[in-house]
C-alpha positions in Angstrom: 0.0 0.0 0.0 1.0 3.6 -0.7 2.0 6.1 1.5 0.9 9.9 1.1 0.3 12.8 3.6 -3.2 13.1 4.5 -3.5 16.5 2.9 -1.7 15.0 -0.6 -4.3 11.8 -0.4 -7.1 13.9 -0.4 -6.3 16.3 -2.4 -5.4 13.1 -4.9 -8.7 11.5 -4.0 -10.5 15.2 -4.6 -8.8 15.4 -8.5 -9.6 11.5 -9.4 -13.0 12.4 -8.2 -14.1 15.4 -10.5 -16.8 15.1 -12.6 -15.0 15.0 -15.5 -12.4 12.7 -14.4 -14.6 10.1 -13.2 -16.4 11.0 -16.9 -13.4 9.7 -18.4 -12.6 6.9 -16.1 -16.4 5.6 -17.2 -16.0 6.0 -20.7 -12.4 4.1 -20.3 -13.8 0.8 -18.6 -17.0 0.7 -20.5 -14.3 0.3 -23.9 -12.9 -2.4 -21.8 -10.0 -0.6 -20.7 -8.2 -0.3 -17.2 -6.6 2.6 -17.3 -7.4 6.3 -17.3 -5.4 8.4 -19.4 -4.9 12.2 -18.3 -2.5 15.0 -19.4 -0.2 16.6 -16.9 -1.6 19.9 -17.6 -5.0 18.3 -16.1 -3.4 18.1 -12.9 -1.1 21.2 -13.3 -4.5 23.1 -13.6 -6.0 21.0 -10.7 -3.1 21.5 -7.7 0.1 22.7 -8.6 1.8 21.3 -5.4 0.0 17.3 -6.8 1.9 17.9 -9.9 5.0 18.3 -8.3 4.5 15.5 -6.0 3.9 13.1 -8.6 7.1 14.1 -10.5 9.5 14.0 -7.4 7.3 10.4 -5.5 5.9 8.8 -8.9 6.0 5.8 -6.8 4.0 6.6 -3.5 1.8 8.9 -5.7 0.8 6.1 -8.5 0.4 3.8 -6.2 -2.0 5.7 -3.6 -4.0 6.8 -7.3 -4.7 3.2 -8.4 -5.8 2.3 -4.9 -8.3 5.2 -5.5 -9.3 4.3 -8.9 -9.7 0.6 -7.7 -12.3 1.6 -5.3 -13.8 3.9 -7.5 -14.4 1.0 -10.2 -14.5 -1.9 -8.1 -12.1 -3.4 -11.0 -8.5 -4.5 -9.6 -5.4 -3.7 -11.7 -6.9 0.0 -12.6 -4.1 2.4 -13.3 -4.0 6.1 -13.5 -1.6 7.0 -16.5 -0.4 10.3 -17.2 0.9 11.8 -20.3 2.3 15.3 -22.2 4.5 16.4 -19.5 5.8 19.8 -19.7 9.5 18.8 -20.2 11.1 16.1 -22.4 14.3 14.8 -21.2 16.8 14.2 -23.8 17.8 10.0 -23.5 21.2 11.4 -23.8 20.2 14.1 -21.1 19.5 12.1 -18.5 21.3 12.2 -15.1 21.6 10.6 -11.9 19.6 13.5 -10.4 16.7 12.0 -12.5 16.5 8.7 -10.6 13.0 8.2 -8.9 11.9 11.0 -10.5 8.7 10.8 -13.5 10.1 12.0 -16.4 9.3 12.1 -20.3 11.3 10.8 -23.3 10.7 10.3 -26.7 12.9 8.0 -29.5 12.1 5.3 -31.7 11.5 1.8 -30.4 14.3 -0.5 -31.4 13.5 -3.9 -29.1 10.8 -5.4 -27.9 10.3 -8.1 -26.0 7.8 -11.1 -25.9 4.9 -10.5 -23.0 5.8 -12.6 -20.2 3.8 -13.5 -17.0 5.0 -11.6 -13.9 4.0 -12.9 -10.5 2.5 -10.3 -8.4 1.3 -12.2 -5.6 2.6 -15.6 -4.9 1.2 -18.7 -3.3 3.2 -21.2 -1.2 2.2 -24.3 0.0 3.5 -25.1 3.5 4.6 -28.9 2.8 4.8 -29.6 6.9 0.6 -28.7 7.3 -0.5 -27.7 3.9 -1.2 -23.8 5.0 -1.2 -21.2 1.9 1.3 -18.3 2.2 0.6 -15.2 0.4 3.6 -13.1 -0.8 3.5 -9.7 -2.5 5.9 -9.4 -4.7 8.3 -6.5 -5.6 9.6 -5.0 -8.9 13.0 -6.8 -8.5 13.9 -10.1 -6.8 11.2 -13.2 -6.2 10.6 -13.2 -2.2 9.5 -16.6 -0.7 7.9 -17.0 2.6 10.4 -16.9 5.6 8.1 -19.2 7.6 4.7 -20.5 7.3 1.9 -18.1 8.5 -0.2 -21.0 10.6 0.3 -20.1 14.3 0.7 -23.5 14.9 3.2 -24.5 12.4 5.9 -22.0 12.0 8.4 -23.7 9.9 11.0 -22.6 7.9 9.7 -24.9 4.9 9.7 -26.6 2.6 7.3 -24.5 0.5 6.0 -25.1 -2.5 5.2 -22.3 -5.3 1.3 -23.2 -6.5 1.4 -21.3 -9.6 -2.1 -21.8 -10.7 -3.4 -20.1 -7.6 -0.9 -17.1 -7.8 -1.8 -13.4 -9.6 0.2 -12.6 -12.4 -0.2 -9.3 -14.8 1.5 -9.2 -18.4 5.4 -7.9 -18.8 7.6 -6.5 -21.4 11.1 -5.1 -21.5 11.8 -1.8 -24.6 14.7 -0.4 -25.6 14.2 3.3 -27.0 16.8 5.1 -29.0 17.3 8.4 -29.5 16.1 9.7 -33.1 18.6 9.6 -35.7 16.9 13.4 -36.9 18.1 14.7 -33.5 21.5 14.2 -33.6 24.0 16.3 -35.5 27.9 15.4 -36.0 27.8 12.0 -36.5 26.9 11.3 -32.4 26.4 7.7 -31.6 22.6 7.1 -30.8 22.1 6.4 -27.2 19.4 4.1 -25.7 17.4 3.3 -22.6 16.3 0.1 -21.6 12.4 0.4 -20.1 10.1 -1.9 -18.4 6.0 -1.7 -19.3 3.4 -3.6 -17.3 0.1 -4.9 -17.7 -3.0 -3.3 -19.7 0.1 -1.6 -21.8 2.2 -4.2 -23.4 2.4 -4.5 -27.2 1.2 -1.2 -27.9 4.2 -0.1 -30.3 6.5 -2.6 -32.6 10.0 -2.0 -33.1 10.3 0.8 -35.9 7.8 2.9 -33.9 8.4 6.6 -33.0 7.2 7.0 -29.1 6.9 9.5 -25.9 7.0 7.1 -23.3 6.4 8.4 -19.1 7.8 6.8 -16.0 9.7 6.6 -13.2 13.5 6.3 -13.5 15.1 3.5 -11.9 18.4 2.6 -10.7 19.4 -1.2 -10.4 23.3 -2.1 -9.2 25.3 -4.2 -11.4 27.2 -7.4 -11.1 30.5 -8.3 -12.3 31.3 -12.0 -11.9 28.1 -12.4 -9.3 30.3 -9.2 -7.2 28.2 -6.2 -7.0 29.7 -2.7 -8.4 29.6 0.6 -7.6 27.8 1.6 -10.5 24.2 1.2 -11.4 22.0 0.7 -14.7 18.9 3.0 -15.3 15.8 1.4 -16.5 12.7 3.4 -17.1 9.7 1.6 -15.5 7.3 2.9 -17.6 3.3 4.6 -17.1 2.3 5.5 -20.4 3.4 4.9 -23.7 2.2 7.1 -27.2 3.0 5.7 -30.4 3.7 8.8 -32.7 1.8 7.5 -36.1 2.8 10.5 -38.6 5.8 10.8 -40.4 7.6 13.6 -42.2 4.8 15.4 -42.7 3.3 16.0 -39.2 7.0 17.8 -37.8 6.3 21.1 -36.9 6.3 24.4 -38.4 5.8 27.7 -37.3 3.0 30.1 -39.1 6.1 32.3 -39.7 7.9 29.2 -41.2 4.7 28.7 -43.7 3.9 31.9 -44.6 8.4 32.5 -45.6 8.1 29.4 -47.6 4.9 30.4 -49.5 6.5 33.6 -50.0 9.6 32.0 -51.3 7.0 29.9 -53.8 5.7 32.8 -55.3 8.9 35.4 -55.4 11.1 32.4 -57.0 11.8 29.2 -59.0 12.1 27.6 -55.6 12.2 24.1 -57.4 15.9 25.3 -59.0 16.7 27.2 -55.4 16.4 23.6 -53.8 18.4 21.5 -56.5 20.9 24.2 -56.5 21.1 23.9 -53.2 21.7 19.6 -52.8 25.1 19.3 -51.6 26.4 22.5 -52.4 30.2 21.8 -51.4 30.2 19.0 -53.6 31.5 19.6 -57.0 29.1 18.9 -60.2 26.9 16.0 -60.5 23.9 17.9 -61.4 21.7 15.4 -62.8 22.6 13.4 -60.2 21.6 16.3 -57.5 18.5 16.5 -59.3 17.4 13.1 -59.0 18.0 13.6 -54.7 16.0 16.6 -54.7 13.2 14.7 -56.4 13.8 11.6 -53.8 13.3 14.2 -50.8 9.8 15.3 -51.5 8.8 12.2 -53.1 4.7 11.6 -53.5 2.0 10.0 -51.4 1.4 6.1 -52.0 -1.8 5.1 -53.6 -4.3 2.6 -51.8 -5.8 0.7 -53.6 -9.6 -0.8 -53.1 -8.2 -4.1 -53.3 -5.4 -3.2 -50.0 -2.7 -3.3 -51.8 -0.5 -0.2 -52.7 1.8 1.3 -55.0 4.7 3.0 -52.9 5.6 6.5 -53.6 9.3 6.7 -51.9 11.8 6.4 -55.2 15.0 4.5 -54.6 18.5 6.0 -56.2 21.6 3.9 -56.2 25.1 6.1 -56.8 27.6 3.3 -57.7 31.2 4.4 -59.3 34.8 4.6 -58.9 36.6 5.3 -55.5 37.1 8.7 -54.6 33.8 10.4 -56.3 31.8 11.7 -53.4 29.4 8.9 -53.1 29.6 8.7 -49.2 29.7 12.3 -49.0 26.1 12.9 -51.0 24.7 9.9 -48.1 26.0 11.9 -45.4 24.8 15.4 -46.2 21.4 14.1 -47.6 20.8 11.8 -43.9 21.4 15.2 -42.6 19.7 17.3 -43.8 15.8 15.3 -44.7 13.7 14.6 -41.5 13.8 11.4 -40.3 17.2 10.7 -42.1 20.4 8.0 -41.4 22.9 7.0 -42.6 24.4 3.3 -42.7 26.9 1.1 -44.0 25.5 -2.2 -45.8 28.7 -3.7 -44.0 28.6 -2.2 -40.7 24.9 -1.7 -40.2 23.4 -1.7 -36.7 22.9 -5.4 -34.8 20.7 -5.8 -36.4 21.8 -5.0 -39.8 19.1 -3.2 -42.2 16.2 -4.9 -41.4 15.5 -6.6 -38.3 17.4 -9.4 -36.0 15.9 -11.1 -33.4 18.5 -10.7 -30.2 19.1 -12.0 -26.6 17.0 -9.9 -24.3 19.5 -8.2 -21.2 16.5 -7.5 -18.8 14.1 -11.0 -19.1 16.6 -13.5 -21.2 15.0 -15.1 -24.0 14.6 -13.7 -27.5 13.9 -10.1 -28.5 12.9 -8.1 -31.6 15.7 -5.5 -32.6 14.8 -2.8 -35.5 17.3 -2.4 -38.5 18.5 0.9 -39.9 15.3 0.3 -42.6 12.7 -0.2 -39.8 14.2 2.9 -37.8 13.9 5.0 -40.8 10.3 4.5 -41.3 8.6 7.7 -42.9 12.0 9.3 -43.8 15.4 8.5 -45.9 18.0 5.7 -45.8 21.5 6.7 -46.7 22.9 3.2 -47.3 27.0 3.3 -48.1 28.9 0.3 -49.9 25.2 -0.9 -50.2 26.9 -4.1 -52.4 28.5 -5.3 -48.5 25.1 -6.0 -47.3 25.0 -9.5 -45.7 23.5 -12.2 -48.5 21.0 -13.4 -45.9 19.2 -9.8 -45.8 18.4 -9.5 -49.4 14.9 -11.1 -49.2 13.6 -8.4 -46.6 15.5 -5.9 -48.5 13.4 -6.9 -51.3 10.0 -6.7 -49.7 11.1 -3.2 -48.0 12.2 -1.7 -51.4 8.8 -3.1 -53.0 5.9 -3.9 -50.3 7.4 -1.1 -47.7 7.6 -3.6 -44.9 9.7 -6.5 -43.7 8.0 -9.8 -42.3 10.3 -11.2 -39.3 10.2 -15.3 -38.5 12.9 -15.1 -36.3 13.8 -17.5 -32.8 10.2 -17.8 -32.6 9.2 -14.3 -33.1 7.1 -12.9 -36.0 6.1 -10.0 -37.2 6.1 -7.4 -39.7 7.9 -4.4 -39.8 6.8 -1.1 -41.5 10.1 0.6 -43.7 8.5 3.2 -45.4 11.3 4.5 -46.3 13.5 6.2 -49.7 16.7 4.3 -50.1 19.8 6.5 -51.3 22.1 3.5 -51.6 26.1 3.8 -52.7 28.3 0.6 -54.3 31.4 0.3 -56.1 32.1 -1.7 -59.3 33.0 -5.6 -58.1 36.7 -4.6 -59.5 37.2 -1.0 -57.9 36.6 0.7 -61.1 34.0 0.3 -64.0 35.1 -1.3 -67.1 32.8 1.1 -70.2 33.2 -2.5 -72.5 31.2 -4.6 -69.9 27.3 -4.6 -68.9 27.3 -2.1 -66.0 25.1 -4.7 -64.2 27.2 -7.4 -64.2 29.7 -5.4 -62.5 27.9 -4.5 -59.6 27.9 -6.8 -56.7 23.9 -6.5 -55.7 21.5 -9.2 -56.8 19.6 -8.5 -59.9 16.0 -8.2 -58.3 17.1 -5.5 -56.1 19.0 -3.6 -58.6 15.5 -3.6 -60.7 13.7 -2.2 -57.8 15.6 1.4 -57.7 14.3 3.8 -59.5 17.3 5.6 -61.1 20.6 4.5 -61.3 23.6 7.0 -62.0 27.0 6.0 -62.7 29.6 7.9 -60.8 33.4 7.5 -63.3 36.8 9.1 -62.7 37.7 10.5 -66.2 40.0 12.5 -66.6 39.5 15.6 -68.8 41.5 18.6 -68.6 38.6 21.4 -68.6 36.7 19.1 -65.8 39.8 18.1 -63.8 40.7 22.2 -63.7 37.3 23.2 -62.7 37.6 20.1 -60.1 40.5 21.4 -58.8 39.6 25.1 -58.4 36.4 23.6 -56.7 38.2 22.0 -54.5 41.6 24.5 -53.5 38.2 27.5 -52.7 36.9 25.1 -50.6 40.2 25.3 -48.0 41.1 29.2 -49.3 37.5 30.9 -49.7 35.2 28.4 -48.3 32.5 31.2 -47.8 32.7 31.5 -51.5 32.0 28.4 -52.7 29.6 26.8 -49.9 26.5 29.8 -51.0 23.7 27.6 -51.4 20.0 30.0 -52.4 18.8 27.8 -49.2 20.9 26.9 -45.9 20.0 23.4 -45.0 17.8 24.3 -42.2 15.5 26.3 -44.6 15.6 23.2 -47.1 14.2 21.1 -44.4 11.5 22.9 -43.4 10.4 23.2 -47.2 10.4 19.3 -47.1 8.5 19.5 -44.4 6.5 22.1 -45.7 5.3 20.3 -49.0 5.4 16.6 -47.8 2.5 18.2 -45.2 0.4 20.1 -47.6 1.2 19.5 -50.9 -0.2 16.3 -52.8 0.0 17.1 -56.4 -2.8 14.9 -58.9 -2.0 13.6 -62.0 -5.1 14.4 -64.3 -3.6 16.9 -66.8 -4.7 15.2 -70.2 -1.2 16.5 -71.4 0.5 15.1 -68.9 -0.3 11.9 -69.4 -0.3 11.7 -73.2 3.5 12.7 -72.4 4.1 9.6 -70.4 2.1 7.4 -72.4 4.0 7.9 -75.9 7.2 8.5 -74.0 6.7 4.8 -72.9 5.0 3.7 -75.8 7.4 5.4 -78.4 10.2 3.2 -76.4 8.8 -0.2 -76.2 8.5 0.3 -79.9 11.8 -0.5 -80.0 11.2 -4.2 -78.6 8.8 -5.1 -81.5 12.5 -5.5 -83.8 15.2 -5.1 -81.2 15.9 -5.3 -77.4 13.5 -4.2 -74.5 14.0 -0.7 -73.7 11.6 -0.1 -70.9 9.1 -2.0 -68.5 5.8 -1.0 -66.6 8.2 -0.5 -63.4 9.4 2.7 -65.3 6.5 4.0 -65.9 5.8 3.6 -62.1 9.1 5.9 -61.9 8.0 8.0 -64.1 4.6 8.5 -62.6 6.8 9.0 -59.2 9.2 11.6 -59.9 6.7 13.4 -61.8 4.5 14.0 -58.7 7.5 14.6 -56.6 8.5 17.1 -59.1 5.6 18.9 -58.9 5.4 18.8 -55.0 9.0 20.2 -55.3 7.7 23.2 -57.0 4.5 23.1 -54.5 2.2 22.5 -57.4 -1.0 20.7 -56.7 -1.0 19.6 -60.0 1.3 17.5 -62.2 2.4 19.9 -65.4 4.3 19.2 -68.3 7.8 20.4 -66.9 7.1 17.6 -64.2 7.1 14.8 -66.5 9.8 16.1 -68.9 11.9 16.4 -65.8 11.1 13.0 -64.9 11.6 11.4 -68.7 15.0 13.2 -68.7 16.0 11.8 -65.6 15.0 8.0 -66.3 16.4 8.7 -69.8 19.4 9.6 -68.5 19.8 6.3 -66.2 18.9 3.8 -68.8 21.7 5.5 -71.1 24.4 4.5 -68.2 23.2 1.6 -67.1 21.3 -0.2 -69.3 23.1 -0.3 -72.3 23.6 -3.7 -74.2 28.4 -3.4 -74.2 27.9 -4.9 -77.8 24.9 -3.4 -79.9 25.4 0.1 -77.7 21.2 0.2 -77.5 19.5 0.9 -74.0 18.2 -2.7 -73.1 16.0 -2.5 -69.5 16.8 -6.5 -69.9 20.7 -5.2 -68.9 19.3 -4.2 -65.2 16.1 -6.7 -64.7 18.3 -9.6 -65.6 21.8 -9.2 -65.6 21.9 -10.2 -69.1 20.9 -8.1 -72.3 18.7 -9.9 -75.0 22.1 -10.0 -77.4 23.5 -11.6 -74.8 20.5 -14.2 -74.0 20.1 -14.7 -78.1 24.2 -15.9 -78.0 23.3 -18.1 -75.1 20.6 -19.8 -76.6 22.1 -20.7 -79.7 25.5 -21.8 -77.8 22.8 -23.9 -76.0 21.9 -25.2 -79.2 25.3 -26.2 -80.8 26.1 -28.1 -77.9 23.0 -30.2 -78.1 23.6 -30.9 -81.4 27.4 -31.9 -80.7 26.0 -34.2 -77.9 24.1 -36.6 -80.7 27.4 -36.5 -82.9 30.1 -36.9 -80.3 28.6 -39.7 -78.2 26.6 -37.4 -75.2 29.7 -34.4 -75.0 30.2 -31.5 -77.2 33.9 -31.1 -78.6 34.9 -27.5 -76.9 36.8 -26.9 -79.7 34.1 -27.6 -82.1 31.9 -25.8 -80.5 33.6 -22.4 -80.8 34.1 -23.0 -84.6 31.0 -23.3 -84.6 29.9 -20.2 -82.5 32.2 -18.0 -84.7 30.1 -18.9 -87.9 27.3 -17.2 -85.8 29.0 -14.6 -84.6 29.4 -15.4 -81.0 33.5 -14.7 -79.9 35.6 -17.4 -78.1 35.4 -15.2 -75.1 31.7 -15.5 -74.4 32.2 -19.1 -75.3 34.2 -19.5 -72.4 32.6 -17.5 -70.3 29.5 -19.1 -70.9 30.9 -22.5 -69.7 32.7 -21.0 -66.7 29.1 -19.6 -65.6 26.9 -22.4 -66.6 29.4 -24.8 -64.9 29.2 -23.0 -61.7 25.3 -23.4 -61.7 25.6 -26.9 -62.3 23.9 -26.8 -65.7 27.1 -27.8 -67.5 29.8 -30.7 -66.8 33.2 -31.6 -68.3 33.0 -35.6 -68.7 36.3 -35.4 -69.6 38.9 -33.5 -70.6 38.0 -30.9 -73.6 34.4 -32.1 -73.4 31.2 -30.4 -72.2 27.4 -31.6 -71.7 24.5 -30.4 -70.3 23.9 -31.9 -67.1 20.1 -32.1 -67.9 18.6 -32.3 -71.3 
């Protein structure tokens, strides 16, 4: 039972009994609930001094309030829960002066635990004369009986624990991590482990943005079963709010709005924001573009049937060492709300998506959030994006295409929402490209992932004498004249609030006739092509297209999709199928290069190399001559090369076997 002054019970008592508090505490346990929500203000308003109180005795004071509520309700287990304090303390902020005090913090949610049963009251069975002992149990160690209760027993034991007759209410261990969007010079997020109880379990997943109240407590660790001098804070938590908007529900000031809209009207403020994407960065302009585009991005559609079309576009940088890639991840994670950056090799414990790990507070198994899952509703700057471990790449998949990842994990599973824009960076398998090979095959990422960003830019090292000058004049301001060079039309701070700005109130439509006839020959006019020659272009362009159309026009705060939207767009996928999807050896843009690793030239040489050694198999006794078979492929064109690196790869899949020496055959035909 809680202790409380008289005067601070009744005043308590007098506040849980208003009329509009016990209004609420009605309409709460006629939903089914068992806890009554309030605001702090409520109480602020109420008694001043009661506020206090419950911030410096959070213990004493929630106790002595669900004592009240019980009676009130008649309904054991009835908790008051209050919300919306006045101050947030920072997870990085807080102190040892904050221990058994209530406080408020807010991060994302990166573990959660399964709900376990947590006695609360424990039975024992006196084994000498059968008595029943009843223990109240505390927060941190299991008490058993010292002796048995009946008079005329009083033993020391044994006791049994009946656990069927025992109360029990619902546990769960949290970690909470401070938000990437709230740290600034590459700090190392912090976390805070947290305990929730009963009615309040499983109300957020991992992924989740939350404000979370409780009381702060201290708990001494152990080294080697030897206690230390230091202790370990967990937060034992009262209420929990799971922040459901994204990007678009950050604040702004009225003053913010109104500069913004002022800046629409006065300006080109879609070339203001491109021009000012990285400004200490030297060229890439299309490149810049494209990020701007992937900022703003458009809403996703819902369709009647429940599925939906995602409107986040993926970009992939991939390029020689030493051409800024990083440094474009870095200031982009930076600078868009709800932004961070990884490293496909040395990604958080649990990687990009989601692991499930060993919990510290309960033991057993716990869910962990990836980088993907942690970036919901914002931006994922993912470096050397090619390092990611092979055992991600199917939720990578389903995060790129469905926005969420589905965890089976140690007997845990759940899904995961990522909505989220991947700005990825990779380098070539060989440290630099080679312009005579398919760009795809020289990128180290599995072919369905590569299909599933929407542009692709290629970053090279050429040397030219006019670029390399400009480079290095770039380049020797930046350390003489920095204030020169680094003007950007908007600082970064501006440029976020625009984001903010348009992603809040801007959703542009695409229903100008114009607009759409663009689109519609632009991917008509191209898939032309595939009637005589290779595939230039699928429906999942046209999905880009439609994308970075909308985000162009939510770019320029447009509520409608013009013509300049779509050219913009068209010039931009244009531009990515001419680097990466070109076919090395007819120099046409095939989409077959990026979807499958191989360009229809290439499959059309396969086929028939398929088909001479077939033939070879019924005239040589089951094997094809090797050497026959290349005469043979240079009548059709095909070079000794891809001969032999057709029976290197085929070999490898197990398709193709050397029976002996000189020899090849299919293993199955």
């Amino acid at each position: 039972m809680g202790f409380l002054k008289d005067e601070t019970r009744n005043n308590l008592e007098g506040f849980l009994q208003k009329k509009e508090i016990l209004e609420e505490l009605r309409k709460a346990t006629s939903e089914g609930k068992r806890s009554l929500e309030i605001d702090f203000d409520q109480l602020l308003e109420y008694d001043m001094d009661l506020a206090n109180y419950l911030l410096d005795n959070p213990g004493d004071f929630l106790e002595v309030a669900d004592e009240i509520l019980e009676d009130v309700t008649d309904l054991p287990g009835t908790h008051l829960r209050v919300r919306n304090l006045s101050e947030t303390v920072g997870i990085r902020k807080i102190r040892s002066s904050h221990v058994g005090k209530f406080i408020q913090i807010e991060g994302v949610l990166t573990r959660a635990s399964d709900v376990k049963p947590e006695v609360t009251e424990a039975i024992f069975k006196c084994l000498r004369c059968g008595e029943e002992n009843k223990v109240l149990q505390t927060e941190n160690n299991f008490r058993k009986p010292t002796v048995c209760e009946n008079p005329n027993c009083g033993k020391k034991g044994p006791f049994q624990l009946l656990v069927e007759r025992s109360d029990f209410r619902d546990w769960q261990s949290l970690r909470i991590q401070e938000r990437p969007e709230k740290l600034r010079g590459g700090r190392i997020p912090r976390s805070l482990d947290a305990i929730i109880r009963d009615d309040f379990v499983d109300k957020a997943t991992p992924g989740n943005r939350i404000t979370i109240t409780g009381t702060l407590r201290a708990f001494q660790e152990k080294k080697r079963n030897k206690k230390k001098t230091t202790f370990r804070k967990i937060l034992n938590v009262n209420h929990i709010e799971v922040q459901q908007e994204g990007v678009e529900e950050a604040e702004l000031s009225p003053e913010d709005e109104e500069e913004i809209e002022r800046l629409a009207e006065e300006h080109r403020i879609d070339n203001m924001i491109i021009d000012s994407i990285a400004p200490s960065i030297f060229g890439y302009e299309k490149i810049k573009e494209a990020i701007a585009l992937q900022l703003f991005g458009c809403r996703a559609v819902e369709l009647t049937d429940g599925s939906r079309i995602r409107g986040d576009s993926h970009v992939l940088l991939t390029g020689d060492p030493g051409t800024a890639k990083s440094q474009l991840l870095k200031w982009v994670a930076q600078v868009v709300p709800r932004g961070i950056y990884t490293s496909g090799k040395k990604a958080t414990g649990a990687g990009l998506t989601a692991a499930a790990v060993r919990d510290e507070i309960g033991g057993g198994w716990t869910l962990e959030a990836g980088a993907l899952a942690i970036a919901d509703g914002g931006l994922a700057g993912i470096d050397e994006f090619d390092k990611m471990d092979s055992e991600e790449s199917g939720a990578i998949l389903e995060s790129m295409e469905q926005q969420t990842i589905s965890v089976a994990k140690a007997g845990i599973v759940a899904t995961l929402n990522t909505r989220t824009a991947i700005l990825a960076a990779a380098n070539p398998k060989l440290g630099r490209f080679d312009e005579f090979e398919n760009i795809a095959r020289q990128i180290d990422i599995p072919i369905l992932i590569l299909s599933r960003f929407d542009l692709i830019f290629i970053l090279r090292d050429q040397p030219t004498e006019e670029r390399d000058r400009s480079l290095a004049n770039h380049m020797l301001k930046l350390h003489s004249h920095p204030e020169d060079v680094v003007k950007p039309k908007l600082d970064a701070e501006t440029l976020r609030k625009i984001i903010i700005y348009a992603r809040k109130h801007v959703d542009p439509k695409l229903s100008n006739e114009k607009v759409l006839e663009k689109l519609e020959d632009f991917f008509v006019r191209w898939r032309k092509v595939a009637e005589r020659e290779a595939i230039p272009i699928t429906a999942r362009q046209l999905e880009a297209l439609v994308r970075l159309s909308k985000a162009s026009a939510r770019m320029r705060l447009s509520d409608e999709v013009e013509l300049e939207d779509a050219e913009r767009a068209i010039n931009l996928v244009e531009h990515s199928l001419k680097q990466v999807g070109i076919d090395s050896e007819t120099g046409r843009v095939d989409i077959d290069t990026i979807m499958t690793g191989h360009s229809r030239t290439q499959r059309d040489k396969f086929r028939k190399i398929m088909e001479i050694i077939s033939r070879l198999e019924e005239e040589y006794e089951g094997a094809a001559p090797i050497r026959v078979l290349k005469e043979e492929a240079a009548t059709e064109g095909i070079s000794r090369d891809f001969v032999d690196e057709t029976i290197r790869r085929e070999k490898e899949k197990g398709r193709l076997y050397e029976p002996k020496q000189d020899f090849i055959a299919r293993a199955v035909r």
